[in-house]
N, C-alpha and C positions, 0 to 999 in steps of 0.2 A: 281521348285522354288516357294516360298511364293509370292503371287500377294499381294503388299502394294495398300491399295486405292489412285486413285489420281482421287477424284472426286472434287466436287466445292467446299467443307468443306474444308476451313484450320486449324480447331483444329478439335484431334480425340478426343472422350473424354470416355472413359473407366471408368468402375465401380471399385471400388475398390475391392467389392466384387467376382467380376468375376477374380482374379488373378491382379499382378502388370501391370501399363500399360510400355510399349516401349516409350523412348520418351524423349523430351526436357519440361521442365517448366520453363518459363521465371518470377522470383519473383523478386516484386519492396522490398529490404530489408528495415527490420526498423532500427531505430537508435538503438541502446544499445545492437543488435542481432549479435554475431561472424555468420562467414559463416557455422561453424559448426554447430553452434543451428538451423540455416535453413535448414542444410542437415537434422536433429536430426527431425527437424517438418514433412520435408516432407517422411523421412522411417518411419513416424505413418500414414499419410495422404495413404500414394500408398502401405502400408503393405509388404514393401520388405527392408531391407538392402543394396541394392545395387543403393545404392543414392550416388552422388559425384557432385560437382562443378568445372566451369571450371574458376579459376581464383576468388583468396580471395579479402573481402571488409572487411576494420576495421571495428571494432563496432559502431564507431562513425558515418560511412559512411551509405548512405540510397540508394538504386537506382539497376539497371538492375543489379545481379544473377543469372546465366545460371546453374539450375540443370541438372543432366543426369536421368535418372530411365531405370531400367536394360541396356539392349544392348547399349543403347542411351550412358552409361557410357566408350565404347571405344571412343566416338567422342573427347569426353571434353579434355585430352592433346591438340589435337591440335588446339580446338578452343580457349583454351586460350594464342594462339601464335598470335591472330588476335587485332586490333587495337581496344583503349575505347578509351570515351569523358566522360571527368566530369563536370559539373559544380563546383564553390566553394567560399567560404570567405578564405582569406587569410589577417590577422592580421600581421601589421607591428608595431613592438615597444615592443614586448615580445616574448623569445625564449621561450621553454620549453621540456622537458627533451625526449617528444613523438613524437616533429616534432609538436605534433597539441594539440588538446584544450582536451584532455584525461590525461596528461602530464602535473606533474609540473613545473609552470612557475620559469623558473632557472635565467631569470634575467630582465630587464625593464630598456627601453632608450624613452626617448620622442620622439614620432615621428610625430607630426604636424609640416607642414606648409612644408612638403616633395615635393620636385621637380615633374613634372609630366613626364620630360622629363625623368629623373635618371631614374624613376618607366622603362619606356619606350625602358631604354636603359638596365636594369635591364634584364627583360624581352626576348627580342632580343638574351642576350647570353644565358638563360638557354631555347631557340627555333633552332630547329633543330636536328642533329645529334650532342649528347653530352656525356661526361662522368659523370657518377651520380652517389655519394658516398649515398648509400638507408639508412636512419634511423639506429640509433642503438637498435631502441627497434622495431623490426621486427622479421619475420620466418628464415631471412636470416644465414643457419647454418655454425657457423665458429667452425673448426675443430671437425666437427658432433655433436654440439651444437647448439642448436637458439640462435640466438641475444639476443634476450628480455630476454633470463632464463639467461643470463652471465651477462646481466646490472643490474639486478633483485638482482642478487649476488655480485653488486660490484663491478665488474670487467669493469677495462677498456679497453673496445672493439673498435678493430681497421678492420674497412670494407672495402674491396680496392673498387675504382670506378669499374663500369662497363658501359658499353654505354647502351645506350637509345637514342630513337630516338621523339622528341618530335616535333610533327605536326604542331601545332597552339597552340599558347597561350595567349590567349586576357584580356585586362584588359576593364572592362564594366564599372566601377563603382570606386570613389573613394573617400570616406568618411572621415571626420577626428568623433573620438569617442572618448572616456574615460572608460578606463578598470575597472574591478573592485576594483584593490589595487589604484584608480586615477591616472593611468599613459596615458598620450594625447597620443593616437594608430591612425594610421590611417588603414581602413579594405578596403581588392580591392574584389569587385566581380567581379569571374574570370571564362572562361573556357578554357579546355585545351583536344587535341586529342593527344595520344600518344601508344606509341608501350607497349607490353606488359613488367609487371616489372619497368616501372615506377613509382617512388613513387611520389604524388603530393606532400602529405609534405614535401619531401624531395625539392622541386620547391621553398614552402613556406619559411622553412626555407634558402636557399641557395641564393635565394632574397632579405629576411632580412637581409643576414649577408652583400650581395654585397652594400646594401646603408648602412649600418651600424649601424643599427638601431637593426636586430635582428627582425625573425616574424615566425609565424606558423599558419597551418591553424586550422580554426573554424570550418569550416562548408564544406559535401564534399557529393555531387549526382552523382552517376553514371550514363548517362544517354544511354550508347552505348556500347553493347561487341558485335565485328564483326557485324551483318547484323541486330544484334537484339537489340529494342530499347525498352523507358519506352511505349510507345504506346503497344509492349506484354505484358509488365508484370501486376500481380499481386500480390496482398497484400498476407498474410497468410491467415487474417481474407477472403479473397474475396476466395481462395485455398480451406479451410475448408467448407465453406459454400457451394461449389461447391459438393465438398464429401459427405456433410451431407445431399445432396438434391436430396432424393430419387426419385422425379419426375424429375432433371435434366438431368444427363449422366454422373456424376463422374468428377475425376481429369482431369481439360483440358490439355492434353497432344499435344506441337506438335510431328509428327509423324518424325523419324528418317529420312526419304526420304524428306524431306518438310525442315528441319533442314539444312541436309544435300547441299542438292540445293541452300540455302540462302548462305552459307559459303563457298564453294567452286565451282568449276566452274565446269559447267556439262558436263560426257561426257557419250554421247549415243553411247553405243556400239549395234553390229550386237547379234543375237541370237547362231553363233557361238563363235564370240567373248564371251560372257557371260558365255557359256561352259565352255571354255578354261581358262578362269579368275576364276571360281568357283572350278579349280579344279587344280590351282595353275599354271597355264604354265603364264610367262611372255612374254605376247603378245606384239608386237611393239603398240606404245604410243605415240601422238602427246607431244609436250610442252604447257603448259598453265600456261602461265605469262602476267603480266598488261601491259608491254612495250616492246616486243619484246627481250629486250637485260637484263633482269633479271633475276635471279633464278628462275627454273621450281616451279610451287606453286600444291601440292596433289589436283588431282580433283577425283570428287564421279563419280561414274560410274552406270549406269541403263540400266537394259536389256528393249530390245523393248516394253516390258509388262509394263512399270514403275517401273517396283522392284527394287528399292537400291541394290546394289552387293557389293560395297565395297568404300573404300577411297584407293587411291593410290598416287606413288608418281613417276616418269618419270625417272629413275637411267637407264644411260645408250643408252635411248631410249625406254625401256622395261618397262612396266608395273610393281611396285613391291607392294606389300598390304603392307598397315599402319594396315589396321584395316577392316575383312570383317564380312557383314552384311545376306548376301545373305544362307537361311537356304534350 
């Protein structure tokens, strides 16, 4: 088995030149950048095409992007099953056709001098376990179509709810403003923890509509996917510069086992156990979940050496691979 380091370093950082590295890159995205032009940066940056991301950011949006580079790209499915936090503006007193401020404004209701309690009570119902009809100008593909390319065309598109589970949703701030065509808007700066597939504008807008006012967001930071926050990341400009700096060490990569351990729950198996799991026998498997009485959650497995072996998932009692690492 490949002996992963696990010494005091928590980023590896590999040359680009010596081959793509293995690994996670946590980048803080810019505004006007799809997720895809980050993938597009970073297979120049690590010389490999096999770049992917675990969970997309509008262009509008800035903040935590969880790249894969090679192997590190089985992780990403399921880490973007795991829970964000965004910061945000969200504008009351104009809808617009995107959910948010990319999107023309389709219509304007004056909204000062807005109750704080309504905002409050607003709020409350789109927190918790809810059902959430997601933008119409999304990925989201209706009859193996995207959204955005059928509203782009005209059509009017019909998305059924689906649940979402929305954590925390706090309103920090509440300003009364004036919009650019001078309509009195009021803007909440907001943050908000939710399960994956959540759409915030869609929060935005469905707030608006509940006072009656009509709103969508402005402004939108990612600041948390699973265990990884803006404290990892980095810029492109900080990425490049890393690369280009011959006396540095290359792409800071974290290491697939280091990733790995953040996001799910570790479990140390025995040196026969590791055998046996590398070579596909479904070994008996504890449970590991938050509360006792939840759905079993995939946990990463490491043989006594620290090598990473695999991601797995408890079917049955029995060990099954999602996805293994172990070469």
């Amino acid at each position: 088995m490949k002996r992963e380091n696990t010494g005091a370093k928590r980023v590896e950082r590999t040359r680009a030149k010596q081959g793509a590295p293995d690994g996670l890159v946590i980048v803080d995205k810019p505004a006007g950048f799809t997720s895809h032009d980050v993938v597009a940066k970073m297979r120049g940056m690590a010389r490999t095409r096999r770049v992917g991301h675990a969970g997309t950011l509008d262009p509008m949006a800035t903040g935590v992007l969880v790249l894969g580079i090679e192997r590190a790209t089985k992780l990403l499915g399921h880490l973007a099953l795991t829970e964000k936090e965004y910061v945000g503006t969200i504008r009351l007193g104009q809808t617009s056709v995107t959910d948010d401020a990319e999107g023309e404004i389709t219509a304007s209701t004056a909204a000062h001098g807005l109750d704080r309690a309504a905002i409050d009570a607003g709020v409350a119902e789109l927190t918790g376990a809810i059902m959430q009809v997601p933008s119409k100008v999304s990925a989201i593909k209706i009859d193996g179509k995207r959204s955005y390319a059928r509203v782009r065309k005209g059509e009017d598109v019909e998305i059924p709810a689906r649940p979402v589970t929305v954590s925390s949703f706090v309103v920090y701030s509440v300003e009364e403003a004036e919009a650019a065509d001078g309509t009195p808007v009021t803007d909440l700066l907001v943050s908000v923890e939710c399960s994956s597939g959540t759409y915030i504008r869609a929060l935005a807008r469905d707030l608006g509509e509940a006072l009656g006012v009509g709103g969508h967001l402005t402004a939108l930071r990612r600041t948390r996917v699973g265990p990884y926050k803006l404290d990892r990341a980095r810029t492109l400009e900080q990425l490049q510069t890393a690369v280009d700096d011959e006396a540095g060490g290359g792409l800071p990569v974290m290491p697939i086992g280091e990733a790995a351990a953040a996001a799910f729950p570790r479990w140390d198996v025995t040196l026969d156990q590791a055998r046996l799991l590398t070579n596909g026998v479904r070994i008996p498997m504890p449970r590991f979940d938050e509360d006792g009485d939840g759905p079993a959650r995939p946990a990463a497995a490491f043989a006594p050496d620290g090598t990473f072996l695999a991601l797995l998932e408890n079917q049955g009692g029995r060990a099954k691979s999602l996805a293994v690492f172990a070469e």
